[in-house]
N, C-alpha and C positions, 0 to 999 in steps of 0.2 A: 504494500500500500504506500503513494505518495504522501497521502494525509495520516497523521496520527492522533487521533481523541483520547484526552482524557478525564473522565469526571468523579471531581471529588468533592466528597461527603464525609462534615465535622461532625461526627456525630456524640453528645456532652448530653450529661444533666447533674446537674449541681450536686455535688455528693448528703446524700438527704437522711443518709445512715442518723440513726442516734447516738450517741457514742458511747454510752453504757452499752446496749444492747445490742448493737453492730446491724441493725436492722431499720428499714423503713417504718414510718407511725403514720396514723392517717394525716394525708393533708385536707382538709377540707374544699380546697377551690377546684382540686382534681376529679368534683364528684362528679358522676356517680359512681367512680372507681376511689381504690382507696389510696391511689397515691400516683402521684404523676409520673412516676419512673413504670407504674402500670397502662394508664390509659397511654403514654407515649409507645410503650410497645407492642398497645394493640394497633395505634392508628399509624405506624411507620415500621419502628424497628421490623415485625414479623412481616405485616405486606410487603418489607423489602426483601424480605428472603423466600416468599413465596409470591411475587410481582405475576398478577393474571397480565396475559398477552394474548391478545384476540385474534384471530382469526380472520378470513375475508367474510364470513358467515355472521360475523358478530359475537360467536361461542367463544368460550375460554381455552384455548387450544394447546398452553404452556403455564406453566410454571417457571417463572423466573428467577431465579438465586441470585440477585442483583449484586451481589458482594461477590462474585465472583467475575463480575463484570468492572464494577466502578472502583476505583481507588479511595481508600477512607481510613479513618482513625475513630478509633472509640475511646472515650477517658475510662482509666482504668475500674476505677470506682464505680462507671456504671457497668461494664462488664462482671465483675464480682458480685452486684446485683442478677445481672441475667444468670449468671452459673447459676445462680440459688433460685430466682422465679421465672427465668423463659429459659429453660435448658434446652428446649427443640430452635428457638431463635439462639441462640448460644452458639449450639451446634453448628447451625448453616452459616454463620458468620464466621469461622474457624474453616469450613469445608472449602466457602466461598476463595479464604486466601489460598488453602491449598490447592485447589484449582486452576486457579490465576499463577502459580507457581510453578504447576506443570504446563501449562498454556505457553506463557510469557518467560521462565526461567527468575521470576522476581514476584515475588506477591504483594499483592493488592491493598494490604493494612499496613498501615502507618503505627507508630506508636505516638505517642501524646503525657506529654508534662504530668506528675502525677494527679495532683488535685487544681489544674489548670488555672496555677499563679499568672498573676501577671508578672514575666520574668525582670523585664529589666528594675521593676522596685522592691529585686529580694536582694538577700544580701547573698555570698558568694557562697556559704553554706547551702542556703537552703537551693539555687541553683543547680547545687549539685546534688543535692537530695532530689528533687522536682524527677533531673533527668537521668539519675540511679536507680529509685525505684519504679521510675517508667518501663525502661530500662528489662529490668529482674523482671514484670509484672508480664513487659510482650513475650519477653524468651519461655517463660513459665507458660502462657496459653499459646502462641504461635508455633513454637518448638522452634523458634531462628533469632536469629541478632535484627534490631529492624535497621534498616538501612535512611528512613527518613523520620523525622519525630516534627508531629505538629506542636506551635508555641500558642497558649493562650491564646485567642483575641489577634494570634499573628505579630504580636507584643516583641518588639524586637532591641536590643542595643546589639552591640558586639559581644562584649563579657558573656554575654546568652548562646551566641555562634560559637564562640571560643569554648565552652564547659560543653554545646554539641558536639564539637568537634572532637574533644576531650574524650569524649565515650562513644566515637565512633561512627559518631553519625554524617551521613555523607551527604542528608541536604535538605531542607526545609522548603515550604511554601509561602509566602509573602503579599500583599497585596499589590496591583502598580505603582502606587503614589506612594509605595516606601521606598521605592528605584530614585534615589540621588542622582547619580551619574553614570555612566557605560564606556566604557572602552575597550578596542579591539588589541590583539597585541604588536605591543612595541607602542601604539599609538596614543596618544589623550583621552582623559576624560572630558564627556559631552552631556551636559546635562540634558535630562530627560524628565518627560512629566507623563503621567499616568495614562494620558490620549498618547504620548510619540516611544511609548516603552514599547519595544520589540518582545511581546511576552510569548513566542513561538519558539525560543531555546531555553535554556539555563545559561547562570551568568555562577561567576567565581566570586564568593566574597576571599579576600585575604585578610587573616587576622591577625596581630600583632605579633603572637609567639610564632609566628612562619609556619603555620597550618592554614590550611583552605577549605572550606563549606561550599558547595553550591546551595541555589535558590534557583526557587522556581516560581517565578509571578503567573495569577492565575489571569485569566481575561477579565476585567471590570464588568465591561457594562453588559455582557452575556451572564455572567452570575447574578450580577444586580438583577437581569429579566426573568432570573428561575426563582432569585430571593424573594421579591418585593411586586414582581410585575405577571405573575400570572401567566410566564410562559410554558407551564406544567399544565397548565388545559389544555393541551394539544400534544399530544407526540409527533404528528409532523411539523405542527410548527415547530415543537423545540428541536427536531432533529436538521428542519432548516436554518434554522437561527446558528446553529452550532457548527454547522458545514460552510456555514456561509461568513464564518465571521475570520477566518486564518485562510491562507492562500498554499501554506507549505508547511512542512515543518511538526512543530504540538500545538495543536489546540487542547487548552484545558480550562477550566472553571471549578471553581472553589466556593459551595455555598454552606450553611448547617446542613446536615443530613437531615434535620428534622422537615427541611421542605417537601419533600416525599413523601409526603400524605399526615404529617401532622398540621403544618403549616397550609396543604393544599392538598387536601383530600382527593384520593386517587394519585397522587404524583407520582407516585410507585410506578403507576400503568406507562407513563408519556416514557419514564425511564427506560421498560420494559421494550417498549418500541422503537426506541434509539437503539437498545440494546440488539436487536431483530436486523436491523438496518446497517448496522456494521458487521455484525457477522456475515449478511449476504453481499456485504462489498459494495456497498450503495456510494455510488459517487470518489469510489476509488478511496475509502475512507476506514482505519481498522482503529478499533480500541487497543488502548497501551495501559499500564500505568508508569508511575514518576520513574520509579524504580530503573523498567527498562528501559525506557530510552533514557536517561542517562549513561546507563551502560553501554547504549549505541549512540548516543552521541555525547560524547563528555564534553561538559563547559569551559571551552577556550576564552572569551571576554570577561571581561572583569568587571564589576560594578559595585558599587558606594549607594549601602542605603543609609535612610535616614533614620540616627538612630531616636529610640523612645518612640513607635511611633505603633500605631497599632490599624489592625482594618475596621473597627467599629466607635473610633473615638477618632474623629479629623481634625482634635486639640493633642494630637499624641497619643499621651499615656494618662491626660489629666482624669478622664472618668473614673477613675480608681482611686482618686484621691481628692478632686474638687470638684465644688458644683461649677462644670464648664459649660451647660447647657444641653450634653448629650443625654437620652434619657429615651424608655419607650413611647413616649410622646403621650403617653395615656392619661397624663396630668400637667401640660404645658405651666400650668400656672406654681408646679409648686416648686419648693426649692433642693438641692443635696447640698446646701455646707454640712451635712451628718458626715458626708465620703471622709471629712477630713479625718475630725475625731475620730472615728472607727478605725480608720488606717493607724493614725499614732496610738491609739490604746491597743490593738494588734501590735504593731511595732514593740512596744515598751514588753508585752508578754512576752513576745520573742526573744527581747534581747535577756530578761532573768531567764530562760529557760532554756536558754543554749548554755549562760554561764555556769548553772545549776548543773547542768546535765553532762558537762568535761568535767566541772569539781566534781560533784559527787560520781559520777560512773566510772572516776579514775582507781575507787576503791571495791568494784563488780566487774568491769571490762578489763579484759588483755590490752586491748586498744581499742579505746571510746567511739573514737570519729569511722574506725573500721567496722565495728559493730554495728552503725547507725547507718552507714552506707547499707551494710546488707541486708538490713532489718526488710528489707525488700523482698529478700524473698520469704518472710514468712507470711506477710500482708499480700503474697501473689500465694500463697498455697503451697509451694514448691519444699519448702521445709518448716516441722511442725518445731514450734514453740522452744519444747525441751530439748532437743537436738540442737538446736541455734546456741541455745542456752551453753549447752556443753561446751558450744565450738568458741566461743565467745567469752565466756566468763570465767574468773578466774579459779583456780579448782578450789575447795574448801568452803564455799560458800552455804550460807544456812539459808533455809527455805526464807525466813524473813526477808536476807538479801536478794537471792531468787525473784523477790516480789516488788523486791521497789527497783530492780535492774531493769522486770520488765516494765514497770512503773514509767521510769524514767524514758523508755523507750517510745510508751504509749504517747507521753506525754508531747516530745516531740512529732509523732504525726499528729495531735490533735490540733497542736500549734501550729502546722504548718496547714492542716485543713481548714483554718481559718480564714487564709487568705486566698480559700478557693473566687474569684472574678467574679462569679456572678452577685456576689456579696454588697458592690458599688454600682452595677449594672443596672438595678433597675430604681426606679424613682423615690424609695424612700426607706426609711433604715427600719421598720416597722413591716415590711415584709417577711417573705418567708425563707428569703435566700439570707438575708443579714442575720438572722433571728438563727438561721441556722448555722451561720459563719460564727456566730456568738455560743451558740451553745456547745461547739468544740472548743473555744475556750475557754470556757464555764468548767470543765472535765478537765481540760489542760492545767489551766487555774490549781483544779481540786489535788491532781497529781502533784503539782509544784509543792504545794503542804505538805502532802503527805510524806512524802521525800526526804522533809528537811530544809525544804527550799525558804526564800523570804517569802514573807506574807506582801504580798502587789496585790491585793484585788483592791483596797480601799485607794492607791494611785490609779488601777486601771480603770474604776470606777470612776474617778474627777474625771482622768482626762474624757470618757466618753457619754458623761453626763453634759459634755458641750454639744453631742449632736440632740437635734432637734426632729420629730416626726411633723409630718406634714398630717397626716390623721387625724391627729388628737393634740391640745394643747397641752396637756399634761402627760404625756409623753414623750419625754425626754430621755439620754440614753440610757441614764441611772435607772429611770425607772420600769423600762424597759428591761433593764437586766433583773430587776426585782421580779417584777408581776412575771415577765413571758418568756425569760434565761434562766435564774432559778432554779423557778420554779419548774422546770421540765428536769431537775435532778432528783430519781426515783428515790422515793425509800423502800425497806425492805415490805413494808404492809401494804403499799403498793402494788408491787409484783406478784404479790402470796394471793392475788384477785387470778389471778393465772392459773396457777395448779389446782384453785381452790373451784373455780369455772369450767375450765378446758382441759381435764387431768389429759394425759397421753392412754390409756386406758382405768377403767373403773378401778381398778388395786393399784392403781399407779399414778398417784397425783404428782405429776413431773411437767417441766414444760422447761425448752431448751431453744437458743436463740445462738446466734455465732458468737455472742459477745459474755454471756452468761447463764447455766444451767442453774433450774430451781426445782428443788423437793421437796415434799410437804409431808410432816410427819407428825400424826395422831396419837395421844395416849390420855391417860386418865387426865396428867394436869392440863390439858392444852394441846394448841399445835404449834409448830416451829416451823420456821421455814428457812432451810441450808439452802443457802447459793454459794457458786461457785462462777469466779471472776475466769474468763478463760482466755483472757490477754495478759491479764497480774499473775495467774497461780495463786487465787487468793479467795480464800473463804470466809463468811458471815453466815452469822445465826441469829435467827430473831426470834421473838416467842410472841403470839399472837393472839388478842385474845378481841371481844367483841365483832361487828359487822367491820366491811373492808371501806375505807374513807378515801377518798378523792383532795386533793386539795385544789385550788381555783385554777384553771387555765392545765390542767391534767390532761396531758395526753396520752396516757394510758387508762385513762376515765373513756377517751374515744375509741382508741384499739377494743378495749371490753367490748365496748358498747357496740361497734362495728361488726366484731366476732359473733356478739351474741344476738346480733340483728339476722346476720348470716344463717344463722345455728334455727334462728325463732322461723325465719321466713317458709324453711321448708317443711318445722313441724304445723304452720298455719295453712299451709296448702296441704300438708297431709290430713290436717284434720278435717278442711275443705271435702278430700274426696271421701272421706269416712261419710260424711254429712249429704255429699251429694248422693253418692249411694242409693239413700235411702230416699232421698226427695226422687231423683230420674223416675222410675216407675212411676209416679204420682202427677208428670210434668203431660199436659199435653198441649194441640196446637194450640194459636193463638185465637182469641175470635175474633169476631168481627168488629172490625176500627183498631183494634191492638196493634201494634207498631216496636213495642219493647216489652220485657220481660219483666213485672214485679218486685218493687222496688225491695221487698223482701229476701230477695234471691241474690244482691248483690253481696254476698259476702261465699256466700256458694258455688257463686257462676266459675271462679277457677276451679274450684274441683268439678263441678261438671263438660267443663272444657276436657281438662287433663284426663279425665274417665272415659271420655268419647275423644281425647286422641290416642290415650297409649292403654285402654282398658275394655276398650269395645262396647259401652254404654251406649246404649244410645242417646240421642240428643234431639229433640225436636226440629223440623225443616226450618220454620219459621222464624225459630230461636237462633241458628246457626244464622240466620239471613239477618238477625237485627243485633248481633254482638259483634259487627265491627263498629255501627256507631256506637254503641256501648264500651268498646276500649277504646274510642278518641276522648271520650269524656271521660276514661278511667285510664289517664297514661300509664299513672303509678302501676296498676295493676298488669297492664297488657307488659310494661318493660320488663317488668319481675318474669312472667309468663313468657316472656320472646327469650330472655335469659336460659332458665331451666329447660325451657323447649328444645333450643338450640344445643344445649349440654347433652341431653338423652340424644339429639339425633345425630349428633358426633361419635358417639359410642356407637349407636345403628353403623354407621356409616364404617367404623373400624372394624367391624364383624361383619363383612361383604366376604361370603355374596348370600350370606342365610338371612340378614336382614333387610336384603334390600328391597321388597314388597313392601314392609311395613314402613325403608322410611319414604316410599313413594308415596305412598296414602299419607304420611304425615306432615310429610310438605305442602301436600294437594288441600287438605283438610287446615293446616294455620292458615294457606293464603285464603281459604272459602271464609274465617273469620279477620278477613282485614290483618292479618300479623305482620307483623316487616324483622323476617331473619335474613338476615344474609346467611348465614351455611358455611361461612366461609371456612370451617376448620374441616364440613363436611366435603365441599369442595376438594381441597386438599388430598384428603384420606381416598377422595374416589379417582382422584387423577393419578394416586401413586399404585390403583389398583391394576397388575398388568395386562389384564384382559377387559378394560374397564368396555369395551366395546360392546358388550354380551349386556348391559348396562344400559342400552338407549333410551328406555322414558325415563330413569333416573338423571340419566346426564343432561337430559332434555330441559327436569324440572332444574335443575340446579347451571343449567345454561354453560354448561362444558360440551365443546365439542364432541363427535364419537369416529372414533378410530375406525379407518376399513379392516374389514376381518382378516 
């Protein structure tokens, strides 16, 4: 191919972990799922690994693996999430680069900063932390060294290129308008501006210790068209837009990865059709990623970017630290001088917590700064806890020191997850990205105590009781860390709501999270409840007595509550069908002028649905004909019911081909009552079925193509 495409997808979400319990809590704005690292995986991450591509017939004809097509990076942190709740999306993201690796001889993922600082306002440690444990985390799921690491926000100085280049990395991506100047060799630099940058090669940064980095600038104003401009409604538009915008050479674009169907619902598909479109040689034009043509064409010119400058802040690097005016525009009138404060009260934790953590870990570590470099691989999986421990610590040590080693350890990444970006990014410090850049170091803070370390929360406290919310008047940073930082540090009669609710089985009241296991032990005096800390090696015990207490702004008042909404919904539809049961026989048609069903029945009507789809009940003609208006006027209830519906016919659909009668009739039968399922996991499970041809009004209903015999 004369032309080479390539498109990549940043794909981040703010590390949302708790830091007690190493797990997600409900976010509230993500409803009706329980937390945004969820709903974003149904409406992008997984469509992109299972992208429908249609056919001339308009049927589903492919299944797309787009991650083994496009070039992309995921933050480590949200991967770590997927290993534990989309392990089938996990999966195809990992198969995707391996693929791309036998295709191309160079895979397709990028690695990415670890809690996606903004690099050039750290300091030289934690730089090197950032891109160590990036680093540990890609070789641990990739199984390879990566060859390209995305920065922040595209956040750039030198020091940043230089600590890449340090650990190997051979080349970054950049926006245009951070291209200073270009020269060819032997020849001068010419300056350049974001419309006259030549972004169809890599260019050579040279860095001061006599190491070199390549960059790769993406095309502006064709990402701007997939970011911002709605050029994802179309797969040929984008796939013309894309062909038409480079003459030789790479064409590439750099947008979030969330635009593929979080941001633009369906954009998965447009991708899907590009993807179709280069494989069949369309316009003489092949997919590549960074990687390889690198390798085929190494960066001979030279170029000077501008440093401190970033792709989403056109003041630099100031959004991370002043109110510049950058913001989601969602509230033009309000203000960020908060950026400041939050930064310098971060700052000040950092700098006791580094000091703390060479003093003290000089009396636990072999070598401090070597231990904390590798601490990387235990936060990727790759080596459990006590083994690190061995390799690391000095021998002799008592479980007490054991504890605050890895104490000290913790304490460090919580600090440094502090200054995850999105923290300054959005318009007010009262959100959930700040709230949550605060409550790792609420935990960081706690570790510092406990240590041994100085007591800093009442300075960290001044300085960030100067930022101001835009919300509320009386919310200020101080108080902000009282009411809504705090307060999200569990106590133990907190937690004991867990085993006490949700045991792991009926003789086994346990409940276990990455970050902390809890059991719950009964006897004459009482109950107690043993946790076990499983990043300390450290255990508490409490003894328990009265009902379990919430304090104000609890969010584990909401996981309960969530859980046992979960828990309630399907013994209330169960009791539905027990109910309807007995009402069906007694139902008949409607008479004359009746239009709806008996205002009586509304609590019944799902279990008579559910009986008459998955239990053979019958159900009046009439009644079936007048409960789709009945669930426009009862969303709540039709969403619950399109949910569970859609669950049972995904299992039907995994037991092909003995199921497959019934889920024809059951697709046939929700849409006769107005339901809106999409299928799509049904979809899936029937496209990967080999002979799905034998399948035709199944495939029909669920609008997949059908195979010739």
């Amino acid at each position: 191919m004369s032309k080479a495409l390539c498109i990549h997808g940043h794909f981040y979400q703010p590390p949302r972990f708790d830091p007690w319990l190493e797990d997600v809590l409900p976010e509230g704005s993500a409803a009706p799922e329980h937390d945004w690292n969820i709903r974003i995986t149904r409406e992008c991450y997984a469509p992109l690994a299972w992208a429908r591509r249609l056919g001339g017939t308009g049927m589903i004809c492919e299944l797309v693996n787009c991650y083994a097509w496009m070039s992309f990076n995921f933050g480590p942190t949200l991967l770590r999430w997927m290993e534990l709740h989309a392990p089938e999306t996990y999966t195809r993201i990992l198969e995707g680069d391996r693929q791309s690796r036998e295709r191309l001889g160079h895979g397709n993922a990028l690695a990415q900063v670890y809690h996606h600082s903004i690099m050039p306002l750290a300091t030289e440690l934690d730089k090197d932390l950032e891109i160590a444990w990036a680093v540990q985390d890609f070789r641990t799921r990739f199984g390879r060294d990566p060859e390209g690491m995305w920065l922040a926000e595209t956040a750039v100085d030198l020091p940043t290129l230089q600590a890449l280049a340090d650990a190997g990395i051979r080349f970054t991506i950049l926006a245009p308008r951070q291209a200073q100047a270009i020269r060819g060799a032997g020849g001068e630099f010419s300056p350049v501006t974001e419309d006259s940058l030549d972004t169809t090669r890599p260019y050579l940064v040279k860095l001061p210790q006599g190491k070199s980095i390549s960059v790769f600038f993406y095309d502006g104003a064709v990402s701007r068209a997939v970011a911002f401009e709605r050029l994802l409604g179309s797969g040929e538009n984008f796939w013309v837009r894309l062909v038409g915008s480079f003459s030789q050479g790479l064409g590439s674009i750099a947008t979030d990865g969330e635009s593929y169907g979080h941001h633009f619902m369906f954009g998965e598909m447009a991708l899907a059709y590009v993807v179709q479109q280069a494989r069949e040689g369309r316009d003489n034009v092949g997919l590549t990623n960074y990687g390889a043509y690198l390798a085929a064409h190494p960066a001979t010119d030279e170029v000077l970017i501008h440093e401190n400058t970033s792709w989403s802040c056109v003041h630099g690097v100031e959004r991370w630290k002043t109110h510049c005016g950058c913001s989601d525009g969602g509230h033009p009138d309000w203000m960020q001088d908060w950026r400041r404060p939050l930064r310098r009260c971060l700052n000040y934790l950092k700098y006791y917590a580094d000091e703390h953590f060479f003093k003290r870990g000089s009396a636990f570590f072999r070598e401090s700064g070597v231990a904390l470099q590798e601490y990387g691989l235990v936060l990727a999986g790759s080596e459990a806890l006590e083994s690190f421990l061995e390799r690391h610590c000095l021998p002799g040590l008592e479980p007490a020191q054991r504890t605050d080693a890895c104490r000290l350890l913790l304490m460090q990444r919580l600090a440094l997850a502090s200054f995850s970006s999105c923290a300054w990014f959005f318009d007010d410090i009262a959100r959930i990205e700040p709230l949550n850049g605060l409550t790792s170091a609420r935990r960081a803070l706690d570790l510092l105590a406990a240590t041994g370390g100085p007591d800093v929360e009442a300075g960290f406290v001044r300085v960030l009781a100067e930022a101001q919310s835009n919300m509320r008047e009386d919310w200020d940073g101080a108080a902000l860390w009282e009411e809504l930082v705090t307060s999200r540090r569990p106590s133990l009669h907190e937690l004991a709501a867990y085993p006490r609710r949700f045991p792991a089985a009926k003789d086994r009241p346990e409940m276990a999270w990455p970050g902390v296991r809890l059991a719950l032990e009964s006897d004459a005096k009482g109950q107690r409840l043993h946790c076990f800390w499983t990043r300390t090696l450290e255990e508490e015990t409490a003894s328990l007595s009265g009902p379990e207490e919430f304090p104000p702004h609890s969010r584990h008042k909401a996981e309960v509550g969530f859980r046992l909404a979960r828990e309630n919904e399907r013994e209330l539809l169960q009791q539905s069908c027990l109910l309807a049961r007995n009402m069906a026989p007694l139902l008949s048609g409607f008479t004359e002028g009746q239009s709806e069903p008996q205002q009586s029945l509304a609590m019944q009507i799902p279990g008579l649905v559910w009986n008459w789809l998955f239990e053979g009940q019958e159900l009046p003609r009439d009644m079936q004909d007048s409960l789709a208006a009945w669930f426009a006027a009862n969303a709540g209830i039709r969403k619950l019911l399109e949910r569970l519906i859609e669950e049972r016919g995904t299992q039907m659909a995994l037991s092909l081909p003995g199921q497959a009668h019934a889920l024809v009739e059951l697709i046939t039968r929700s849409r006769r009552l107005g339901l809106s399922i999409y299928w799509w996991e049904a979809q899936n499970a029937v496209m990967a079925v080999p002979n799905r041809c034998v399948h035709v009004e199944l495939c029909t209903l669920l609008g997949l193509s059908v195979p010739e015999m």
